[in-house]
C-alpha positions in Angstrom: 78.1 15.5 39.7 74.4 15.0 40.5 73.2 11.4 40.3 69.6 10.8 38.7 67.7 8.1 40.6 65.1 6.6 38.5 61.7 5.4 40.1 61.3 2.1 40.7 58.7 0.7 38.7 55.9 -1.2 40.4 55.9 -4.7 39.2 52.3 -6.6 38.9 51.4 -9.8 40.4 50.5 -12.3 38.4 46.7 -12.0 39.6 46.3 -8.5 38.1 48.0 -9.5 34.7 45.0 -11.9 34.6 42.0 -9.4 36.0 43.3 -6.6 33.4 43.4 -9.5 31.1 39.7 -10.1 31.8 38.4 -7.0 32.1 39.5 -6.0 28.6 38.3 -9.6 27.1 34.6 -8.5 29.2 34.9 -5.1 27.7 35.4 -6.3 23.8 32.9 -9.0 24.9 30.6 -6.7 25.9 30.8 -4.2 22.8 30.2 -7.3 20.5 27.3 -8.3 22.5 26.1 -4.5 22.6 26.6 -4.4 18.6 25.3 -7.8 17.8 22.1 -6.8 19.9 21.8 -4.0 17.9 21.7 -5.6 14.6 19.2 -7.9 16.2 17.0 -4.8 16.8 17.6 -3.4 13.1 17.1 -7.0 11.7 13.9 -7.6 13.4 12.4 -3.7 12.7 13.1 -4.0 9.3 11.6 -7.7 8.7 8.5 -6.4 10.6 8.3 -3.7 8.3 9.0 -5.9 5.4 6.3 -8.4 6.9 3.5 -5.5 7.1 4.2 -4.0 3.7 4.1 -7.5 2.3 0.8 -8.1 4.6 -0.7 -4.8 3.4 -0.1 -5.9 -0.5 -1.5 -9.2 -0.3 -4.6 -7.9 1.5 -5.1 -5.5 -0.5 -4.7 -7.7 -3.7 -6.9 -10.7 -2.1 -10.2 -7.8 -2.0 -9.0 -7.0 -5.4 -9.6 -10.5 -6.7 -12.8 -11.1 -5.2 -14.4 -8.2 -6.7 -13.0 -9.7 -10.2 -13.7 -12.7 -9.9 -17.2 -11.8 -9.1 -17.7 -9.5 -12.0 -15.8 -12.7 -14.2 -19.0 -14.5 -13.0 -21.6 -11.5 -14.2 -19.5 -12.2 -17.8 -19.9 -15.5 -18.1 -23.9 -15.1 -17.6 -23.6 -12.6 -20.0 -21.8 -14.3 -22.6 -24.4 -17.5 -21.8 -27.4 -15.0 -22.7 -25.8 -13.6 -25.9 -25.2 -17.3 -27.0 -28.9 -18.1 -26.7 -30.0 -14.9 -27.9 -28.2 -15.5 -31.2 -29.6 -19.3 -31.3 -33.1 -18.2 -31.1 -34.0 -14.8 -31.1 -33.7 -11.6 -33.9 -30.7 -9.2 -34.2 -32.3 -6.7 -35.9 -34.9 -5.8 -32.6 -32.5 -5.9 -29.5 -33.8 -5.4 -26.4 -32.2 -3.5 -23.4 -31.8 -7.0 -22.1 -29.8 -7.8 -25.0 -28.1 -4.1 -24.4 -26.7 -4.8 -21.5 -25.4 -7.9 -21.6 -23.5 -7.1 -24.8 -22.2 -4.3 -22.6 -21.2 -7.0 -20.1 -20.0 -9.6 -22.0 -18.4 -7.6 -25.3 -17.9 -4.3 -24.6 -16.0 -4.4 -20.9 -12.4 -5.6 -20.6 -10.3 -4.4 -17.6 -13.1 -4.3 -14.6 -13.1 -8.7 -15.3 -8.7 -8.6 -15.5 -6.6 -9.1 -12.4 -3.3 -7.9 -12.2 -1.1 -9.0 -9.3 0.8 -6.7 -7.5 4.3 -8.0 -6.7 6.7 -4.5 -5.9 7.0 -5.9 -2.2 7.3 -9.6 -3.3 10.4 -9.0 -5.9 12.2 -6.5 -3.4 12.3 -9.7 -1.5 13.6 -11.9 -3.9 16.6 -9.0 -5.4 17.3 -8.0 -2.3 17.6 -11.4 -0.6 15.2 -9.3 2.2 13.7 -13.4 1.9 16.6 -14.6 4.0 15.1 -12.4 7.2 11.9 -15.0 7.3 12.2 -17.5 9.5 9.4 -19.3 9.0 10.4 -21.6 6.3 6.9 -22.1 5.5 6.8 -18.7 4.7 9.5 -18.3 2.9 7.8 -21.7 1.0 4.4 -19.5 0.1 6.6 -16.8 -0.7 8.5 -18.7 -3.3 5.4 -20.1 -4.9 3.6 -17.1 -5.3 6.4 -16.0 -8.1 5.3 -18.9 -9.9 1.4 -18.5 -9.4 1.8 -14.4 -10.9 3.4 -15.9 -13.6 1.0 -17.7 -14.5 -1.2 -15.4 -14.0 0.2 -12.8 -16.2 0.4 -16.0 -19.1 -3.3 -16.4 -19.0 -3.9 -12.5 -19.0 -2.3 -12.3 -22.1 -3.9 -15.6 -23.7 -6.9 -13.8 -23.0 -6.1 -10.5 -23.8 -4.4 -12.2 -27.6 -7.9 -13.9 -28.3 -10.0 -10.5 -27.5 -7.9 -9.0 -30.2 -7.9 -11.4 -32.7 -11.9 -12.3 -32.7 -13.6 -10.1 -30.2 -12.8 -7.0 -31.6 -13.1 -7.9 -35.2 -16.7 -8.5 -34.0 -17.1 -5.2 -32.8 -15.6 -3.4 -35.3 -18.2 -4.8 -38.0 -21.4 -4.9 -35.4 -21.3 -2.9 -32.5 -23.2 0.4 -32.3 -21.3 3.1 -31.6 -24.3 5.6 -31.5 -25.7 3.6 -28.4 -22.4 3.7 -26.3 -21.7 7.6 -27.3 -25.6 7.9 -25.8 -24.8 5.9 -22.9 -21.3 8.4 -22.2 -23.4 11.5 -22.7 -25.9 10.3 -20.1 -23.8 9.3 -17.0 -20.2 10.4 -18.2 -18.4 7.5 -16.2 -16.2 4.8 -17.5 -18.1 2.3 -19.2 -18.4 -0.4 -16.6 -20.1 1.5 -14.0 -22.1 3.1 -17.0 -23.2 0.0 -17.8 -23.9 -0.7 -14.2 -26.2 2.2 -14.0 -27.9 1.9 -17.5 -28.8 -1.9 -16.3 -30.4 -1.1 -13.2 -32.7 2.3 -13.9 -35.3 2.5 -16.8 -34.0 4.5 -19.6 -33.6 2.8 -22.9 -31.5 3.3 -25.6 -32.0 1.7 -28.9 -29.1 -0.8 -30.0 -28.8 -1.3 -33.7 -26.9 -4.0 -34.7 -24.8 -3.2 -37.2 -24.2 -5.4 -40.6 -27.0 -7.9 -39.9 -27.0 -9.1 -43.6 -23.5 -10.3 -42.5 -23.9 -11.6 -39.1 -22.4 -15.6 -38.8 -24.8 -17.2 -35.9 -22.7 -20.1 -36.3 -20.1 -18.4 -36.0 -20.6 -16.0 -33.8 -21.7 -18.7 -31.0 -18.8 -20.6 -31.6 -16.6 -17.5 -30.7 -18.7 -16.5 -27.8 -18.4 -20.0 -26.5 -14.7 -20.3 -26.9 -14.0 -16.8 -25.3 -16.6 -18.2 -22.3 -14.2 -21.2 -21.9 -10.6 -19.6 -22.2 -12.2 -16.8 -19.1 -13.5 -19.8 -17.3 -10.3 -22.0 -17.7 -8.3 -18.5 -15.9 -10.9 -18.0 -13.2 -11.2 -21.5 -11.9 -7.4 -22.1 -11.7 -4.8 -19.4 -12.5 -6.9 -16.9 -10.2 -8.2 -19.3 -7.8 -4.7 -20.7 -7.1 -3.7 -17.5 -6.5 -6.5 -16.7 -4.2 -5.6 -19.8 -2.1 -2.2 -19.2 -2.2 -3.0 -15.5 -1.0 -4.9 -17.0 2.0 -2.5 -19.4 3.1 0.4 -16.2 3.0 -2.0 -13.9 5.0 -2.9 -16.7 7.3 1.1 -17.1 7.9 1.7 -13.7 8.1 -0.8 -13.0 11.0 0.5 -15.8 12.9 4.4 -15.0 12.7 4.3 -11.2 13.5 0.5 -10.8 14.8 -0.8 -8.6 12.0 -4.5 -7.8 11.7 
């Protein structure tokens, strides 16, 4: 009968139970450190990106602003001169002076309205994107700006509700629709930058004021006036807190991931 002999197994000392031991622990060691650099990398591609869409917004909005808040101010001149037109001078023989700042101050809405964009700035705040800030500054300036849109958006429609309950009744009864449909048939552009052109070359169109026989002056001032002081109320601190705001964001911005 044939006898089997079985190999002898080797058996470890107790110093290479310990540098296996080691080498796996530096080999899982190693993978978490690989994976965990990884996700570093991803974190801090995607909060650049974040940070430069955010950038390119706020940038884009702050040029935005300052051409509305300049046209606000062309307005409020406007609305001044149609005041003291109607305190001292006749409705039924407007000049093209008169003309155009009824264009400017009645007839144009949107060009003199700022609406903030905030797609980038609420993917932050659903997504909890925020968190990837460090800069708690930031993320500060980044929290207020929810509140100073909001505000924003209040006073938009405060202005927009008291256009449509007196400014446009106004119209309706004396605007002359004859001289705008004149105006569109001459330069066929949108009515602020025909209003722009009609103000600065030397045609003239007659504007008839319609229903003189039932034009307020009292009145009329009165509602100019308060319109003047709800736009002026919005411009000098709804939209110039957001302007600083804005600033101080962009100002951040550039410092923590050297954006131009």
């Amino acid at each position: 009968m044939e006898v089997h002999h079985h190999p002898e197994v080797e058996k470890k000392g107790f110093k290479e139970y310990i540098l296996e031991g080691l080498m796996i622990f530096l080999a899982v060691m190693m993978g978490f450190f690989a994976e965990s650099l990884r996700e570093h990398m991803v974190e801090k591609d995607r909060v650049f990106e974040l940070a430069r869409t955010f950038y390119a917004e706020l940038k884009g909005d702050s040029e935005t602003i300052q051409t509305v808040q300049t046209r606000r101010t062309k307005r409020d001149l406007s609305l001044t001169y149609l005041r003291r037109y109607f305190r001292d001078s006749s409705i039924n023989n407007c000049s093209k002076e008169f003309s155009v700042n009824f264009l400017y101050g009645l007839e144009v809405f949107s060009p003199y309205v700022f609406e903030p964009k905030d797609g980038i700035l609420n993917q932050l705040k659903n997504s909890g994107s925020l968190r990837y800030f460090k800069s708690m500054e930031l993320q500060r300036l980044t929290g207020d700006l929810s509140g100073v849109i909001a505000n924003i958006k209040t006073r938009n429609e405060y202005e927009s509700n008291y256009l449509d309950s007196h400014l446009l009744p106004f119209l309706i009864k004396h605007n002359d629709m004859d001289f705008i449909d004149k105006l569109g048939a001459r330069y066929n552009m949108y009515l602020f930058p025909t209003s722009q052109q009609y103000e600065k070359n030397k045609d003239y169109f007659p504007f008839h004021f319609n229903k003189s026989q039932e034009f307020d002056k009292t009145e009329s001032i009165n509602m100019l006036g308060s319109y003047q002081l709800i736009c002026w109320g919005s411009s000098v601190k709804q939209y110039a807190d957001y302007q600083k705001l804005n600033a101080q964001l962009l100002k951040e911005l550039r410092k923590e991931y050297n954006l131009e």
